[in-house]
N, C-alpha and C positions, 0 to 999 in steps of 0.2 A: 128435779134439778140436783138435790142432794146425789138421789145414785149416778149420777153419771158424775160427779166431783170425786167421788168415791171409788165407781168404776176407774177412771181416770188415775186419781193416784196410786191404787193396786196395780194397773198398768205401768206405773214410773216407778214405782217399787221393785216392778216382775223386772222389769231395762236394766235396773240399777243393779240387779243381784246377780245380771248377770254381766256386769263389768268384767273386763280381764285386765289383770295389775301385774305387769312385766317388772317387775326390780332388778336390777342388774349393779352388777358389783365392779368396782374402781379397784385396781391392786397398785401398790406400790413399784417404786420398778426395782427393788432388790428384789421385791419377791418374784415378779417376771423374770429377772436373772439369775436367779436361783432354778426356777424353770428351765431355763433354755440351758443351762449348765447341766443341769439333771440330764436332758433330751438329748443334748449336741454333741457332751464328751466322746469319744473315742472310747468304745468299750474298751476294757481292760483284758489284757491277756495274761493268759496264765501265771506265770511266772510275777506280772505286776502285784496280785496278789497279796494282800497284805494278810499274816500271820497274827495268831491274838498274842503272842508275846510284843511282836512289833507295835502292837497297838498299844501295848499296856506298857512299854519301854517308852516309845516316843511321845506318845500323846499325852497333852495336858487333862490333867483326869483332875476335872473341876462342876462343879453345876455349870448349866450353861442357864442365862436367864430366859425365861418364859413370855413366847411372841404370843398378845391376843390376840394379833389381825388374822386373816383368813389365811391359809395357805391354799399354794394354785396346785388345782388336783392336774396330774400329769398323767394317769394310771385308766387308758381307756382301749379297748379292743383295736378303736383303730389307728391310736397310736402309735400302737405296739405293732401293728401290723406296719405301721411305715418306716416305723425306727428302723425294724426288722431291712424292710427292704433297700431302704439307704445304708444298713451298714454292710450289706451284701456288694455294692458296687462303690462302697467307701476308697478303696486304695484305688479303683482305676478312675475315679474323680478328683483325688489328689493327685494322681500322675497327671492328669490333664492341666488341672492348675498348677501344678509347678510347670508344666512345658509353656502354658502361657495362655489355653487355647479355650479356656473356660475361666471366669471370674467371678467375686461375689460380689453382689449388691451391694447398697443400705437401704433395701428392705424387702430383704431376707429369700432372695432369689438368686441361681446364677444364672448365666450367660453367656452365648459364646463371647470371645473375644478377636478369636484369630482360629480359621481351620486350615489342617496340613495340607500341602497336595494329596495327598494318598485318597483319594473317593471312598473307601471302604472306613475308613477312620476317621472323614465326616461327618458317614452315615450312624456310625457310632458314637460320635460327641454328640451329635444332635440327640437322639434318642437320649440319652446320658441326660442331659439338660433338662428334656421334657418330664420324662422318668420324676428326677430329682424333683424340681418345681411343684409336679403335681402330689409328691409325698408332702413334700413344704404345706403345702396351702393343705392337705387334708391335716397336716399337726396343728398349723396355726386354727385354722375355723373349727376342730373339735374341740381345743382347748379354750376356746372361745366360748365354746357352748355349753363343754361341761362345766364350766365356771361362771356360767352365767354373768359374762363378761358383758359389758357396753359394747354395741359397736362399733363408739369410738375407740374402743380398746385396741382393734385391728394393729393400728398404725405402731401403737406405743410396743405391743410385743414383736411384732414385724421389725421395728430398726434394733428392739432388745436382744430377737434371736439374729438379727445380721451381724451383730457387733459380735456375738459369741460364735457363729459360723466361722466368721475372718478368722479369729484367736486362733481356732482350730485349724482354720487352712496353712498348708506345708509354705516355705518362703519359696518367691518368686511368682505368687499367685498375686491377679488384678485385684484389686477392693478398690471400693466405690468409695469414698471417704462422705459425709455427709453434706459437704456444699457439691456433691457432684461428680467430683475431677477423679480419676483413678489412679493409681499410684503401684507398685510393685511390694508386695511385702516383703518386709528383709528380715 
C-alpha cells in the first residue's frame, strides 16, 4: 500500500512539474500610444530632418525622469516588414481618404466607404484595403506576442492604434468616432 501512495505522488509531482505558467503583461495606454506613435507616424523626409545644432538650440536639455514600467517592444522582423509595406502605398491611401472612398475605423482598420465608377480603380481600393488591414492585424497580433501582451490586450491597442491612424489621416477622410457614427475629418 505504501508504494503505490508513493508511486502515486511521484506521479503528481511528475503532472505538477510539468505545468505551463503563461503570464502576460497589462501596459498602460500612454505606453500603447507611445507605440502606435512610434509605428503610425509618417516617416520623415529628408529635409524634416532635424540637425544636432537644432536639437541643442531648441530642445529642453534637462534629465527627463526615469519610467520603471515595461516599455512595449515595437522592434520585430515582421513589423518592420509591414511598416515597410504600408508606407510603400502610404500617399495613394491618403489620396483615397481624402477623396472619400476609404475610411478608418475605431478599431484600427479601414474600409471602403464609397467606390468611383472607374472598375479599374475599384479593383484598386479594394486590394488597398485588404493589403492595409492584413499589414494591421500582422503589427497588431506580433506586438501582442512579443510583449507578451493578454489577450484582452487586443481591443485596448486596436482602438489606441485607431485613434493615432485618424490623427494621421489627410482631412476629409471618414472616421468612425467611438459610439459608432462617422464623421468627416476637418
Amino acid at each position: 500500500m505504501l508504494k503505490k501512495e508513493i508511486l502515486l505522488g511521484f506521479f503528481i509531482l511528475l503532472l505538477l512539474g510539468c505545468a505551463v505558467v503563461n503570464v502576460y503583461v497589462t501596459f498602460p495606454e500612454e505606453k500603447v500610444k507611445k507605440a502606435a506613435e512610434e509605428l503610425l507616424a509618417p516617416p520623415k523626409k529628408l529635409e524634416e530632418k532635424e540637425s544636432f545644432l537644432n536639437i541643442l538650440f531648441s530642445k529642453n536639455l534637462y534629465a527627463e525622469e526615469i519610467s520603471v514600467t515595461k516599455e512595449i517592444k515595437t522592434d520585430s522582423p515582421k513589423i518592420n516588414q509591414a511598416r515597410e509595406k504600408m508606407n510603400s502605398w502610404r500617399d495613394k491611401l491618403d489620396e483615397f481618404k481624402k477623396n472619400g472612398y476609404i475610411g478608418e475605423t475605431n478599431n484600427f482598420r479601414v474600409i471602403i466607404r464609397e467606390l468611383p465608377e472607374n472598375p479599374e480603380l475599384q479593383k484598386e481600393i479594394r486590394k488597398l484595403v485588404e493589403n492595409e488591414n492584413r499589414e494591421r492585424d500582422i503589427i497588431i497580433k506580433e506586438l501582442l506576442k512579443i510583449n507578451n501582451a493578454a489577450p484582452s490586450e487586443e481591443e485596448k491597442f486596436r482602438k489606441i492604434f485607431a485613434e493615432t491612424a485618424q490623427k494621421y489621416s489627410p482631412q476629409n477622410t471618414w472616421i468612425q468616432l467611438q459610439d459608432n457614427t462617422w464623421i468627416r475629418k476637418k
